[in-house]
N, C-alpha and C positions, 0 to 999 in steps of 0.2 A: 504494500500500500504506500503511494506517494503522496502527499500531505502537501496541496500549493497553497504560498501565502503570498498574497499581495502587499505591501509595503509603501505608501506612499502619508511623508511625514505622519505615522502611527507611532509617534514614540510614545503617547499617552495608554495606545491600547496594544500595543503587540506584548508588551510582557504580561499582560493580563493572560494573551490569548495563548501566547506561550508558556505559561503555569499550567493552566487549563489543561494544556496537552502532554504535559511531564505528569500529570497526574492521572492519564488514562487505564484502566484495566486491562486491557490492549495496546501494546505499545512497539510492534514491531513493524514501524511504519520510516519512511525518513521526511524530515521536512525540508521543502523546500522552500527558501524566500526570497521571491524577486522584489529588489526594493527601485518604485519610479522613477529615481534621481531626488530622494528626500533631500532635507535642509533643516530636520530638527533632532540630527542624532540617535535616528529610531533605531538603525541599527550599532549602534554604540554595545559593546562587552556582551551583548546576547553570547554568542561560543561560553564564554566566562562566566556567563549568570546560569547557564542551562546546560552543563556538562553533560547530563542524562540525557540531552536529546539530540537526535542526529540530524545535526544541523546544514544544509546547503545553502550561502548565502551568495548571491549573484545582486550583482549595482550594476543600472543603469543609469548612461547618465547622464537623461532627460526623461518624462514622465510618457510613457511609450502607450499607454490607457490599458484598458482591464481585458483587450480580447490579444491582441501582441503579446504582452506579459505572460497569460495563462497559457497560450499557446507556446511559449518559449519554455515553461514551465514541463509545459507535457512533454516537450522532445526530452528534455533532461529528465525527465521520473524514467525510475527503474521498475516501479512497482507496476503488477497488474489492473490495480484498480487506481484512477485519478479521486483524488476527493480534497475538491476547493474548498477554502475558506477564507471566510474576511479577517485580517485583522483586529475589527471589532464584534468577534464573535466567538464569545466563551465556551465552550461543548461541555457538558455534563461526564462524568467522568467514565460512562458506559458508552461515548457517543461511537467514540474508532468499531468498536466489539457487538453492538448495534447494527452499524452500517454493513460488516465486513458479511455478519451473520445472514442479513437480506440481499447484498450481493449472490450468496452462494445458495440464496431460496429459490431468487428471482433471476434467472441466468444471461436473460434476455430484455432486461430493463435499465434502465438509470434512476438514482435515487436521490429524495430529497428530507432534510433535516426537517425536524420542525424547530421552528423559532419561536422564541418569547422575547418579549420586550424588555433590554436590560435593564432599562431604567425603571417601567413600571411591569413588576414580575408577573400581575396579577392578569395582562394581556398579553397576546399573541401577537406576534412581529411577521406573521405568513406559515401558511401550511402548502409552499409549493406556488405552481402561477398559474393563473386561470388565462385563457386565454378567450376573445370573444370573439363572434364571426366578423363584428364589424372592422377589426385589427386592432383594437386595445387590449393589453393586457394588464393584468397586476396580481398581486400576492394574495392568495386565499387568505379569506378571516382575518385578515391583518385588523387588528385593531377589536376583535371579541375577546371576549373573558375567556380565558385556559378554561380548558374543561375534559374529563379524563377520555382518554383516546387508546385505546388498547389494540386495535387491528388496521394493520396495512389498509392505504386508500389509495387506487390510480387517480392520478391525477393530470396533467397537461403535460408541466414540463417543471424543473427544479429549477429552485430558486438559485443561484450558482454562489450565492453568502454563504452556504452552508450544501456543498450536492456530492454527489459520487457517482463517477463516469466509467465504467471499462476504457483503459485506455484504450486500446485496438479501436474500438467503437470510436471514440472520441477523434482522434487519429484517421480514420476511415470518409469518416463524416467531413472531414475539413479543419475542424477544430471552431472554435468564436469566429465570428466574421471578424476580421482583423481594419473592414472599414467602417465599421459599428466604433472603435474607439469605447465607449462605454457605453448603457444602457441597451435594454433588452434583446443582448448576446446570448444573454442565457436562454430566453423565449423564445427562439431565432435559431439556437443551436437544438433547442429541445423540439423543435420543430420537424428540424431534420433527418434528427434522430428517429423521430416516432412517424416519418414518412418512408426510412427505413426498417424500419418496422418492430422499435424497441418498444417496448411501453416503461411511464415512469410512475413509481410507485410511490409514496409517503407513506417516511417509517419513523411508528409511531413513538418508540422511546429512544430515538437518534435529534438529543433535544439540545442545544442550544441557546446560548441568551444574547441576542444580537441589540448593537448601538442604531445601526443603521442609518445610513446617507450620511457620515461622522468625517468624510471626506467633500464632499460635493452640496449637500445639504437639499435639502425637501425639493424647497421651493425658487431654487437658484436657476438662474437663467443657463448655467451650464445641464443641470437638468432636463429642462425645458428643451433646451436645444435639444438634446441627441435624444432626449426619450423621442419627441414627435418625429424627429428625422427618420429615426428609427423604425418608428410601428409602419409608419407607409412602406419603407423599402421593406422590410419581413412580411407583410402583406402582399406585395406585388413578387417575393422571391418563390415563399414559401406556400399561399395558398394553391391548393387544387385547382387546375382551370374551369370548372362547373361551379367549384363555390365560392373563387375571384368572381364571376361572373356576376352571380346570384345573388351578392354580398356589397360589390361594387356601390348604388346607389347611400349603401348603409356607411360603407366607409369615407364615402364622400363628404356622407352629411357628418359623421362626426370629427372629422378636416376642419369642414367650415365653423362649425358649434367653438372648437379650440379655438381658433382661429380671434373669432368676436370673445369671448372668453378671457385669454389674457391680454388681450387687448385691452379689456375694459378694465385688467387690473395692474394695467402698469406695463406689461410684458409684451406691449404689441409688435417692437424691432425683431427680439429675439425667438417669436412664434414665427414671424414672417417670413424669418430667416430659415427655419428652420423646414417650414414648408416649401420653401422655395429650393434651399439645397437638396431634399430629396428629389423634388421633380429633377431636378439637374440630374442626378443618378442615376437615376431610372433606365438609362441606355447600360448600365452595367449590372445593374441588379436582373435586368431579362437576361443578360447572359447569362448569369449565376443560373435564374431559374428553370435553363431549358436544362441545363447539366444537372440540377435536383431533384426535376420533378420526372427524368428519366430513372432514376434510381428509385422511385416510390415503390414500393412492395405491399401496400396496401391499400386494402378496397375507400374511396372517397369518404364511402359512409360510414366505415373505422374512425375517418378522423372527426369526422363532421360529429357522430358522434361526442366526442371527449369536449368539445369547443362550447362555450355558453352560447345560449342559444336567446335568449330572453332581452330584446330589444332595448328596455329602461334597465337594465341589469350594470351595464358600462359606467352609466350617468351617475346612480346612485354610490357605485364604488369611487368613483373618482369625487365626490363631493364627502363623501365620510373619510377618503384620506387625506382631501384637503384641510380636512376639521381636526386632522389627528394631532 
């Protein structure tokens, strides 16, 4: 098992997250940390503070974004299994032993942690990511009350704060889109995945306590930018051609909806930006897509299936985590 960690100015949460991991039940993992080209010392005397743990420490240096990194990450794991983690994100001490144990259930899937809210314990930070036809996605239950959860749940796709890949798979697949830069790589990669015909499971006591956005932040126009740039190119990559079709109209309207949206709160440069730069892409995203969607191994209505399907379902998630 190879353990990647992201690193970028985390000098506040990486030794948390690297306690966390010298204390697992499981431990015959190595870690690997690629740090963005920090500037606050994160990786200072780690080797020295964490002798117990097998440490790889690789500097970049300039901040390369979250799908480069991981993917430089994965050439270098030795281990069978990838399993990302953020920084700001503590694993329960059964999490490795957990995970490894569902790997070897599920042969043919990808998996995702569940999260709780480090700051307030008594919420859930995401169970996984839902994904919807119209091309938004976001974090199951993010922001409900913990509530006991004892058996495996398919779900979309892993949240990549906390997931576990087959490397081969992962490798196979392409790895993150590396012109994603940040934001929904993971949903995008999970996509892929389960159009080659993995499925991804949530496993129930592979529990972590996550900061979250501790880098980038909620509501930051770097957010803004790449989440929406994003969801249209993953939407025009990775949809079915009967359910781009079908769905089209729906993704249109929630384009335009953002659009007047932060606009009206400030954020009108950096939406407009960021719709505009996707269209700009769109002559390289259909290349992507004809090369993907030849690889699909499964029937349309497998995936159509797994996707939310509930029209105000989008709406309402994205205004309760605006509220979070």
């Amino acid at each position: 098992m190879s353990i990647i960690i992201l690193a970028w100015n985390s000098a506040i949460d990486l030794p948390r997250c690297l306690t966390r991991l010298s204390l697992q039940r499981y431990d015959n993992f190595e870690i690997i940390i690629l740090d963005n080209g920090s500037e606050d010392g994160a990786l200072d005397d780690l080797q020295e503070n964490f002798p117990s743990l097998n440490l790889h420490i690789h500097r970049l240096s300039s901040n390369q974004g979250f799908s480069i990194a991981n993917n430089m990450g994965a050439r270098l794991a030795q281990g069978k299994y990838l399993v990302l983690l953020n920084a700001d994100a503590f694993p329960e001490p059964d999490w490795s032993s957990q995970l490894l144990e569902a790997a070897k259930t599920y042969p043919n899937s990808f998996f995702s942690s569940r999260q709780i809210q480090a700051d307030t314990p008594d919420l859930l930070d995401g169970e996984g990511d839902v994904y919807h036809v119209s091309g938004l996605a976001w974090r199951k239950n993010y922001n409900l009350p913990v509530y006991p959860l004892n058996e495996f749940q398919e779900i979309f796709s892993s949240c990549a704060a906390a997931a576990l890949y087959p490397r081969q798979e992962f490798l196979d697949a392409g790895g993150f889109d590396e012109d994603y830069f940040s934001y929904l790589e993971d949903v995008d990669l999970g996509f892929r995945l389960r159009l080659r015909g993995l499925t991804c499971m949530l496993v129930p006591h592979a529990v972590v306590h996550h900061v979250g956005s501790a880098s980038t932040g909620k509501r930051s126009d770097f957010s803004v930018y790449h989440g929406h740039r994003n969801l249209v190119w993953t939407y025009f990559k990775d949809m079915p051609t009967s359910l781009l079709w079908l769905y089209l109209p729906l993704h249109i309207f929630v384009n335009i909806f953002f659009l007047f949206y932060f606009t009206l709160k400030g954020q009108g440069r950096i939406i407009w930006r960021a719709k505009w730069d996707a269209l700009r892409g769109l002559p390289g995203i259909f290349k992507k897509r004809r090369e993907i969607q030849l690889q699909r191994k499964i029937p349309v209505l497998e995936i159509h299936r797994m996707m939310s399907r509930n029209w105000l379902t989008p709406f309402l998630a994205f205004l309760k985590r605006r509220s979070g």
